[in-house]
N, CA, C and O atoms as CSV, one atom per row, in Angstrom:
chain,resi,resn,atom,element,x,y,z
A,1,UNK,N,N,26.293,21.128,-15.757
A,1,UNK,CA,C,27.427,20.319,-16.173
A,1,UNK,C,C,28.630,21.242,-16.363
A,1,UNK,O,O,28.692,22.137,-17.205
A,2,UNK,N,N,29.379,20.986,-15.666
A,2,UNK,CA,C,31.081,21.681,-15.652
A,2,UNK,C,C,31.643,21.210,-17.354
A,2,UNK,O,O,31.578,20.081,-17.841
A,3,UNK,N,N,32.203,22.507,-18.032
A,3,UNK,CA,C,32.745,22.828,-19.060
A,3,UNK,C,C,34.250,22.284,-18.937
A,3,UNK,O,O,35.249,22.998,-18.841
A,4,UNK,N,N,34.211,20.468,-18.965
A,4,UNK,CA,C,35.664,20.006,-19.631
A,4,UNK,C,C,35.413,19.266,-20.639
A,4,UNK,O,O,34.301,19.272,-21.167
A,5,UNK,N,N,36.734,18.269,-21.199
A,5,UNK,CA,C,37.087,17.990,-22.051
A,5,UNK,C,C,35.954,16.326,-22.255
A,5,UNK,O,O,35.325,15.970,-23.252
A,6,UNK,N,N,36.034,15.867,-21.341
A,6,UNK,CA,C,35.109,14.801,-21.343
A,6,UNK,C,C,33.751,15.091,-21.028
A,6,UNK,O,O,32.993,14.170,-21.330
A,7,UNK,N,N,33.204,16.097,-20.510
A,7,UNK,CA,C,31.903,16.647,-20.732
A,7,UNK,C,C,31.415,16.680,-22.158
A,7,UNK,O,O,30.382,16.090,-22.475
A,8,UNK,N,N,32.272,17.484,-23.184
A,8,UNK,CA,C,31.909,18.106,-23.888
A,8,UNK,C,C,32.269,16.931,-24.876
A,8,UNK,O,O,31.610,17.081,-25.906
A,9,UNK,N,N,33.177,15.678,-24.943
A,9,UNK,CA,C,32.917,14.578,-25.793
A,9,UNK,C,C,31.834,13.842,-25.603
A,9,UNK,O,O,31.413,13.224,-26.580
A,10,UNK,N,N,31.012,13.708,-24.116
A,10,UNK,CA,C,29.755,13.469,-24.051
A,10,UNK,C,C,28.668,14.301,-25.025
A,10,UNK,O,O,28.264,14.025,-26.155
A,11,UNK,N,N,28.456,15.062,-24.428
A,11,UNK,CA,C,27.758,15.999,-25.645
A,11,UNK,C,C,27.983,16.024,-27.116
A,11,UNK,O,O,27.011,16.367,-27.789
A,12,UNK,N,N,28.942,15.763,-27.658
A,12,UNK,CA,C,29.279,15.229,-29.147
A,12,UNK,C,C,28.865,14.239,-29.318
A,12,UNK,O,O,28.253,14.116,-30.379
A,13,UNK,N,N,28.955,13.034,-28.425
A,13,UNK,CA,C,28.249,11.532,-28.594
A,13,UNK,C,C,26.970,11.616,-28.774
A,13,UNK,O,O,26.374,10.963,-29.630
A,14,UNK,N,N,26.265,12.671,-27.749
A,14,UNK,CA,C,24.976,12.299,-27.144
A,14,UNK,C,C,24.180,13.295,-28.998
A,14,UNK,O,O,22.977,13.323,-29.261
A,15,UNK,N,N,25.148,13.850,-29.776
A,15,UNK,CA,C,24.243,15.247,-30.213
A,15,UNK,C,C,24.707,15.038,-32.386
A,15,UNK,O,O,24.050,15.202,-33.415
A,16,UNK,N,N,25.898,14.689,-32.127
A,16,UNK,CA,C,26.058,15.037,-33.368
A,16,UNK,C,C,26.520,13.381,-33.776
A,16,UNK,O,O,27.114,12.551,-33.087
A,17,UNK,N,N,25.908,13.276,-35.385
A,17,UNK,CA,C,26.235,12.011,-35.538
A,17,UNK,C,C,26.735,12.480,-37.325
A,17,UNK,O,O,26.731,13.572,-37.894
A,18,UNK,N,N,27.008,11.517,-37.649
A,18,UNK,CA,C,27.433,11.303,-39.128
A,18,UNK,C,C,25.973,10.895,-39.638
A,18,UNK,O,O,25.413,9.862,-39.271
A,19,UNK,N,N,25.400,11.856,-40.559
A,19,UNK,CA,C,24.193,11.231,-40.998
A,19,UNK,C,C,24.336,10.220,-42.343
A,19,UNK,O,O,23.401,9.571,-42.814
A,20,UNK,N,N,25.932,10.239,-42.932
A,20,UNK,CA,C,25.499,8.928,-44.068
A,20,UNK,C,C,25.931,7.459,-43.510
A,20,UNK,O,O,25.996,6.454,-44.218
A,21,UNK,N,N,26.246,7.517,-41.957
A,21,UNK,CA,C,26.907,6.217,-41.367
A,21,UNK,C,C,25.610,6.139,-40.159
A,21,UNK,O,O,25.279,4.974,-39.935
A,22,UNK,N,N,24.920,7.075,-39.444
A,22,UNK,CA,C,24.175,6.735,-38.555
A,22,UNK,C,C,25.125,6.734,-37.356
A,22,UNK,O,O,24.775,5.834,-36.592
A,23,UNK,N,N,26.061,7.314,-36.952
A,23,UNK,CA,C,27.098,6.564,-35.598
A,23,UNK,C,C,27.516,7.873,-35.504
A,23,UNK,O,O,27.815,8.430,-36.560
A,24,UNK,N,N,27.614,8.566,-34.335
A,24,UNK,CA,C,28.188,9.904,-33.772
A,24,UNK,C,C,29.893,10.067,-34.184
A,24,UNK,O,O,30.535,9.140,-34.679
A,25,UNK,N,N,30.336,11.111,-33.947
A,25,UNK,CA,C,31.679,11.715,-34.428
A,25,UNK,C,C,32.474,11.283,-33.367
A,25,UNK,O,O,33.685,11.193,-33.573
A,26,UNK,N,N,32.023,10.999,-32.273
A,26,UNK,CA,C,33.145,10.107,-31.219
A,26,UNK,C,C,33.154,8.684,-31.299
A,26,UNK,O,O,34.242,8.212,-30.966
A,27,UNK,N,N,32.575,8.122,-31.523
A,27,UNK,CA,C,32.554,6.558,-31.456
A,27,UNK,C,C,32.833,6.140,-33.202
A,27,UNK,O,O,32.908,4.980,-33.609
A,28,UNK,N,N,32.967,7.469,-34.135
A,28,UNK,CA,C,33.506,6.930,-35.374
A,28,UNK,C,C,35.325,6.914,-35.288
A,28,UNK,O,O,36.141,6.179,-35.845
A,29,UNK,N,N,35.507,8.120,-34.292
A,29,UNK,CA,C,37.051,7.995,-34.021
A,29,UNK,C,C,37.055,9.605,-34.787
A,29,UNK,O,O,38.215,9.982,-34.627
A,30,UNK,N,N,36.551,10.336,-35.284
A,30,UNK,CA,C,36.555,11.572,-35.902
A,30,UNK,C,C,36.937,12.714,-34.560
A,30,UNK,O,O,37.501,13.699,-35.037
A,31,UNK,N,N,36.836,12.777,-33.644
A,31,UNK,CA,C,36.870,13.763,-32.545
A,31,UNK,C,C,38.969,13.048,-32.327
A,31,UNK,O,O,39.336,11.896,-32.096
A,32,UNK,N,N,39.624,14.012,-32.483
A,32,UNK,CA,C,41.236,13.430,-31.964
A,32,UNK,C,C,41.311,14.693,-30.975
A,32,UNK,O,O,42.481,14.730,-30.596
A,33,UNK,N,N,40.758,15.503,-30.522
A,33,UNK,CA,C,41.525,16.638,-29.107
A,33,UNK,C,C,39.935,17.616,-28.657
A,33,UNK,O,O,39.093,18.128,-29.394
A,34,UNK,N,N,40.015,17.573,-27.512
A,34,UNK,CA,C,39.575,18.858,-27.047
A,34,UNK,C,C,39.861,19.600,-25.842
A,34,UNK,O,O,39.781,19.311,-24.648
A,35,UNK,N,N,40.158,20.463,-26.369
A,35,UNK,CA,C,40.929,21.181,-24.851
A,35,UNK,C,C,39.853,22.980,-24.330
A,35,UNK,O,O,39.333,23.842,-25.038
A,36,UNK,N,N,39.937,22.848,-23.142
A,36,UNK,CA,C,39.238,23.988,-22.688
A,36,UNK,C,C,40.301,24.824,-22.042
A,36,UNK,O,O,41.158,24.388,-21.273
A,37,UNK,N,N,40.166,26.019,-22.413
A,37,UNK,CA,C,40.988,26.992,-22.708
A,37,UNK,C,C,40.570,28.111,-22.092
A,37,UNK,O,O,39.953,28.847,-22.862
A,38,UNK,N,N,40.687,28.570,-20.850
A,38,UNK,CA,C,40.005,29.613,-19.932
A,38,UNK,C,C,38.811,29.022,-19.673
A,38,UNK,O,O,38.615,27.836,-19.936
A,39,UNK,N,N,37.854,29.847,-19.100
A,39,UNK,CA,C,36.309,29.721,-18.745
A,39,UNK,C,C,35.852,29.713,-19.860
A,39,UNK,O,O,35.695,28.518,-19.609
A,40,UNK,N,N,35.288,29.899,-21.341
A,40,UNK,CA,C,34.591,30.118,-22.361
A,40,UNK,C,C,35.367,29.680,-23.307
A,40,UNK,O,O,34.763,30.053,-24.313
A,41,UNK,N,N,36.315,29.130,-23.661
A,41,UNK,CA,C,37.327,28.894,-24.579
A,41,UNK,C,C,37.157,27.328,-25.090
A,41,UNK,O,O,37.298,26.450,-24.239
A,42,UNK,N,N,36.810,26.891,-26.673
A,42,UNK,CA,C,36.944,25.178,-26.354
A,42,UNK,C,C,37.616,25.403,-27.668
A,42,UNK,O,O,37.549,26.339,-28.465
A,43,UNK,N,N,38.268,24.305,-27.670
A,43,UNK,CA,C,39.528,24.214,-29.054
A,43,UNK,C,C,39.037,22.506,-29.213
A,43,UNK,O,O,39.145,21.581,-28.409
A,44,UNK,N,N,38.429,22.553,-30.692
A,44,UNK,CA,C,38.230,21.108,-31.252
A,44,UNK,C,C,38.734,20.049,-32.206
A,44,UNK,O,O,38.043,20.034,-33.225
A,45,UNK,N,N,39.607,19.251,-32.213
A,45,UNK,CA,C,40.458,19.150,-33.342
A,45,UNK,C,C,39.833,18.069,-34.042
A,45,UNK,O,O,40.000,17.085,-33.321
A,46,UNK,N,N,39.191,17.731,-35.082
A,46,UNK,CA,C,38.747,16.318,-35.443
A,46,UNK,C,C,38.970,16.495,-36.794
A,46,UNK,O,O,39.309,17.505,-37.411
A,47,UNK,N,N,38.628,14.884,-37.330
A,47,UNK,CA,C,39.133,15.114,-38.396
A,47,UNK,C,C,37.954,13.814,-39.483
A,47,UNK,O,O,37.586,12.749,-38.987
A,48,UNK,N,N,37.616,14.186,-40.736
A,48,UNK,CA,C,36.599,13.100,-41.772
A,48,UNK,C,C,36.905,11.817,-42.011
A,48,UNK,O,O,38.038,11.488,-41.661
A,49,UNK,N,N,36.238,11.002,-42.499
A,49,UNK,CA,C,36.413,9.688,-42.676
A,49,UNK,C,C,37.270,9.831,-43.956
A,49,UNK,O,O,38.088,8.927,-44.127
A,50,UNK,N,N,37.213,10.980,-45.039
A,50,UNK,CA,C,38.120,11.245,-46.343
A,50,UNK,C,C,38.134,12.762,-46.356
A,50,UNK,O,O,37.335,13.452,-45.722
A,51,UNK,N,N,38.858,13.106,-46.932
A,51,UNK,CA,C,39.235,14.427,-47.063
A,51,UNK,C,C,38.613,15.290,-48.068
A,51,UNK,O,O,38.532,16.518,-48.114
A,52,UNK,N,N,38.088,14.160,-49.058
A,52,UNK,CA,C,36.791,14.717,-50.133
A,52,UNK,C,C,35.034,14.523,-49.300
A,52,UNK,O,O,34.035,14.589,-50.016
A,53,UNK,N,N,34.926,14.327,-47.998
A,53,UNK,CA,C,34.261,14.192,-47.621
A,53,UNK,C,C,32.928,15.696,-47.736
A,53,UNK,O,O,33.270,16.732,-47.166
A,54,UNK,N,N,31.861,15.689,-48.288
A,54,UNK,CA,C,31.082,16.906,-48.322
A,54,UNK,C,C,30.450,17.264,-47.154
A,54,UNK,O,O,29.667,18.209,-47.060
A,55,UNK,N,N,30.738,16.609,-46.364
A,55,UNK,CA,C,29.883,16.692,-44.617
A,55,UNK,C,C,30.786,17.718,-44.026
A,55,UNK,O,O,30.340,18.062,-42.932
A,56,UNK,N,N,32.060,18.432,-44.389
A,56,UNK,CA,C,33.067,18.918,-43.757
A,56,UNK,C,C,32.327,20.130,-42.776
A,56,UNK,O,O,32.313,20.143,-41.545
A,57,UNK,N,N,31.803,21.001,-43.579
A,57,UNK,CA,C,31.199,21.822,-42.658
A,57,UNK,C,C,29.737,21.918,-42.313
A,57,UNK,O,O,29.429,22.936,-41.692
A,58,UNK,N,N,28.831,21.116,-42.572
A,58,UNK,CA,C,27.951,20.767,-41.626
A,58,UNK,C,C,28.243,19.909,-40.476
A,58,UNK,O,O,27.468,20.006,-39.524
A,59,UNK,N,N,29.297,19.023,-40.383
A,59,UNK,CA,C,29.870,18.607,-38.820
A,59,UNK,C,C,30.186,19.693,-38.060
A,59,UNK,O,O,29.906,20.072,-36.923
A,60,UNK,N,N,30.837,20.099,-38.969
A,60,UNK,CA,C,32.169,21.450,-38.228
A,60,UNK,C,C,31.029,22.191,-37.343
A,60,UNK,O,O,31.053,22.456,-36.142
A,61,UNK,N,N,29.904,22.475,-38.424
A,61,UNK,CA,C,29.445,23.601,-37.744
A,61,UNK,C,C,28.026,22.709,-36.834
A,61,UNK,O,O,27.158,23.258,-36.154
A,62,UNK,N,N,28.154,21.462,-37.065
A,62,UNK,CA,C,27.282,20.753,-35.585
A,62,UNK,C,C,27.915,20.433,-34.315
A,62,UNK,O,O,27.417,20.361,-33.191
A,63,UNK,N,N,28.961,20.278,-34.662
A,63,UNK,CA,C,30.066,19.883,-33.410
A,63,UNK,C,C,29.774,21.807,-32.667
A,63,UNK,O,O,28.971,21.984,-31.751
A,64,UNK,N,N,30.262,22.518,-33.043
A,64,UNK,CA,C,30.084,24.165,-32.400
A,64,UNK,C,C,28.980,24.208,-32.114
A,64,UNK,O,O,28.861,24.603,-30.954
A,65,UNK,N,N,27.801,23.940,-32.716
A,65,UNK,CA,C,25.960,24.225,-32.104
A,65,UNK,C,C,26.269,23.327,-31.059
A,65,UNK,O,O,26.718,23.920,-30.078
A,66,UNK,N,N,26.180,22.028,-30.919
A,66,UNK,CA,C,26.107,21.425,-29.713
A,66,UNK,C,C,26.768,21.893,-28.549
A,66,UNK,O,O,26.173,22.181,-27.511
A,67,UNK,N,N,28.313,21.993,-28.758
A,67,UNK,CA,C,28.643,22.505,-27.616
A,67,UNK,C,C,27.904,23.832,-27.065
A,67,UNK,O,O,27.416,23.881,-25.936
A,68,UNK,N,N,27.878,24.802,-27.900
A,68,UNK,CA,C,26.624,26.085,-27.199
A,68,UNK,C,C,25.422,25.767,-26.838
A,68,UNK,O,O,24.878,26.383,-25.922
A,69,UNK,N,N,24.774,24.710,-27.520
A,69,UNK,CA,C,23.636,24.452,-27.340
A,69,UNK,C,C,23.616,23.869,-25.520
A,69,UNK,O,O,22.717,23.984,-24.686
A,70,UNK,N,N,24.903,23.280,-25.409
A,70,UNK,CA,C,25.093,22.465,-23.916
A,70,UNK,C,C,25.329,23.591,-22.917
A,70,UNK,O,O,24.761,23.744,-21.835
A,71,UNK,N,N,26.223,24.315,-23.446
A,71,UNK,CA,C,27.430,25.197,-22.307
A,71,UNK,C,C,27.198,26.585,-22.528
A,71,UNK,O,O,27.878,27.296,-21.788
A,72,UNK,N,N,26.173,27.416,-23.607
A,72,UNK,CA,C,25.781,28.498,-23.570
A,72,UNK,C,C,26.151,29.204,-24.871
A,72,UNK,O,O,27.283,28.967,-25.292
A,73,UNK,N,N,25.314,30.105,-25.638
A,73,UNK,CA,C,25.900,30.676,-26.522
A,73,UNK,C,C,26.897,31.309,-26.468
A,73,UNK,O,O,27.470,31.538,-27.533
A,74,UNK,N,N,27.399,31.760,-25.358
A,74,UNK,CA,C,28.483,32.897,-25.300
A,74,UNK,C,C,30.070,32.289,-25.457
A,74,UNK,O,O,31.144,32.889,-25.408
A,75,UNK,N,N,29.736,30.702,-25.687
A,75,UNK,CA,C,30.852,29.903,-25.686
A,75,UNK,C,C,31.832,29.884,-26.887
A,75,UNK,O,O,31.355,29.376,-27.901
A,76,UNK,N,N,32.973,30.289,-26.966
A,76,UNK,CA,C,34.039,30.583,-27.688
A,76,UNK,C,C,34.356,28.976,-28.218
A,76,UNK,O,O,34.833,28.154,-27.435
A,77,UNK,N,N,34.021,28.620,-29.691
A,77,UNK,CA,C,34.138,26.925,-29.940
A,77,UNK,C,C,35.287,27.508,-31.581
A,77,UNK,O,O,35.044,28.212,-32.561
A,78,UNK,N,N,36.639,26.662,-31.053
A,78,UNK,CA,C,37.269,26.495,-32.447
A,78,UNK,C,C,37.190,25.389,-32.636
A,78,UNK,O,O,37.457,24.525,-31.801
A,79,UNK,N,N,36.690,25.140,-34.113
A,79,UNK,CA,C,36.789,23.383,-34.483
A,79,UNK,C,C,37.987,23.801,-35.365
A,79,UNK,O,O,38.114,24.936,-35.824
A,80,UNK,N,N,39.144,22.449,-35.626
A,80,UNK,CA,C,39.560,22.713,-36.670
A,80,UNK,C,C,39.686,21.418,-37.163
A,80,UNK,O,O,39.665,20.452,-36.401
A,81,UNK,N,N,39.858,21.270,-38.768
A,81,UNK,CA,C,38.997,19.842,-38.697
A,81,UNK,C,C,41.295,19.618,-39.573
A,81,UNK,O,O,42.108,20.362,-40.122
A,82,UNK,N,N,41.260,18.793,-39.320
A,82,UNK,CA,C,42.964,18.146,-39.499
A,82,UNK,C,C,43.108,16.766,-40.238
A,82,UNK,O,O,42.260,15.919,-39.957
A,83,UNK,N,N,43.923,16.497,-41.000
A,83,UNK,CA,C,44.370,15.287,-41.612
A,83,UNK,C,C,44.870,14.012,-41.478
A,83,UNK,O,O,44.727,12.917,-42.021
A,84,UNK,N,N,45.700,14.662,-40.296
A,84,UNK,CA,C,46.728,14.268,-39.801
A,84,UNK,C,C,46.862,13.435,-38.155
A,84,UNK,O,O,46.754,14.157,-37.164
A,85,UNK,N,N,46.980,12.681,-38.060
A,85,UNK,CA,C,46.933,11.333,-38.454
A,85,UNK,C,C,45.512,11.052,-39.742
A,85,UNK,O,O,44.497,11.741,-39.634
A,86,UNK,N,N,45.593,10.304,-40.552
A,86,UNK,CA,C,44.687,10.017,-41.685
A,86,UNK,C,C,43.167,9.294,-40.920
A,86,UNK,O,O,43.449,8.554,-39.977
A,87,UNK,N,N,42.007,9.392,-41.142
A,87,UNK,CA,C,41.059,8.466,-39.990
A,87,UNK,C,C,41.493,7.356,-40.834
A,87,UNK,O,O,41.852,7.389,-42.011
A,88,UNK,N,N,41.368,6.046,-39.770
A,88,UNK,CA,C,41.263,4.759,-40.702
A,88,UNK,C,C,39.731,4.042,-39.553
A,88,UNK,O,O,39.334,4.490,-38.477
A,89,UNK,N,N,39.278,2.990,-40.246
A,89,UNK,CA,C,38.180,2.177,-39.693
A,89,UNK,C,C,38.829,1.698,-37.820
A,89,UNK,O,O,38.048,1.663,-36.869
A,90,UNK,N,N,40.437,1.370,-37.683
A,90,UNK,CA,C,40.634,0.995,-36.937
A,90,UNK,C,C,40.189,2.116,-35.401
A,90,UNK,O,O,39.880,1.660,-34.300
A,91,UNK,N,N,40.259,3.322,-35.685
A,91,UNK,CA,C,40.271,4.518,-34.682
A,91,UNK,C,C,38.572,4.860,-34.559
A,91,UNK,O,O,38.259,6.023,-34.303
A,92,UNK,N,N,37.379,3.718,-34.766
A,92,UNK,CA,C,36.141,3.326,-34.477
A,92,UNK,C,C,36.124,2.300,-33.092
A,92,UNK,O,O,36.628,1.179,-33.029
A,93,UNK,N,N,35.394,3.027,-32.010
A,93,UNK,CA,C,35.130,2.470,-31.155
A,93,UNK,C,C,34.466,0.951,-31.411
A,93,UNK,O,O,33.997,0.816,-32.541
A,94,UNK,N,N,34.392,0.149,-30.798
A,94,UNK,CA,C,34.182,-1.428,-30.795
A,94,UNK,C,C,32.213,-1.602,-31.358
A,94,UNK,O,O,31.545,-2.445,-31.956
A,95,UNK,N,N,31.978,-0.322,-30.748
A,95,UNK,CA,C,29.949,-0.507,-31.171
A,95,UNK,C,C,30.194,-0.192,-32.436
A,95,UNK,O,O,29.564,-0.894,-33.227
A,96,UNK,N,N,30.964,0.706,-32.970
A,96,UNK,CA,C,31.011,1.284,-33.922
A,96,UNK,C,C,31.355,0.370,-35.177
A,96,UNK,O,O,30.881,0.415,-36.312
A,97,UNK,N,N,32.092,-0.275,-34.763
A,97,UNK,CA,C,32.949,-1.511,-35.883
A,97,UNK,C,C,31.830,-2.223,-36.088
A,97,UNK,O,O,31.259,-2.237,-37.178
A,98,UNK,N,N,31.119,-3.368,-34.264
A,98,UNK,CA,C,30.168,-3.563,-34.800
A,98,UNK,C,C,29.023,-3.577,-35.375
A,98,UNK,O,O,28.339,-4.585,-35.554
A,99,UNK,N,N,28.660,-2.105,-35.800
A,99,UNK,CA,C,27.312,-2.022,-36.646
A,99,UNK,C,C,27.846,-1.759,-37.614
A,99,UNK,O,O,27.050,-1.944,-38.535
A,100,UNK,N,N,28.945,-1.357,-38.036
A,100,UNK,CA,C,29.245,-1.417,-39.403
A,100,UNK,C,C,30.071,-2.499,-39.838
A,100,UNK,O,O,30.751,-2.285,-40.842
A,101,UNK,N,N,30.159,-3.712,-39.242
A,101,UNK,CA,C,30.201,-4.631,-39.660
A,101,UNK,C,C,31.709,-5.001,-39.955
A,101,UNK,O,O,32.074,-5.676,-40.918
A,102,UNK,N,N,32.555,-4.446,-38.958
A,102,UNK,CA,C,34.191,-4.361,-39.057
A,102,UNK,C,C,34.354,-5.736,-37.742
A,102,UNK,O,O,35.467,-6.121,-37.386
């Protein structure tokens, strides 16, 4: 699998989920950028459902295992997790709303 930007949101879907919601970090709307940056380079921008959220860096640091786990250890992964835009329920994909009942 070729190292782009929609590869590697596959692999976030397919790998890392929110374990107190059950629903992955892309289809909650938590993933806002990823850009690949040379051959080995991935820049991740996402951001929590709250900002007091305690999951901050066990995502952080599942979102980075997966991608190596996919594309190789030698893979250069910045997550940086951002505020800004705020998440709201609306930036949940449509499966997502409906199992949680939005």
């Amino acid at each position: 699998m070729e190292l782009t930007p929609e590869a590697i949101r596959e692999v976030l879907r397919e790998n890392v989920w929110d374990p107190e919601l059950g629903i992955n970090v892309v289809d909650l709307g938590l993933i806002y950028d990823i850009q690949v940056k040379g051959e080995r380079k991935v820049y991740i921008e996402m951001t929590l459902t709250t900002p007091g959220c305690p999951l901050v860096g066990t995502l952080a640091s599942s979102v980075e295992a997966a991608v190596k786990a996919k594309f190789g250890e030698d893979i250069d992964v910045d997550v940086n997790i951002v505020w800004d835009p705020p998440w709201s329920p609306e930036m949940m994909s449509a499966e997502a709303k409906a199992r949680l009942g939005f």
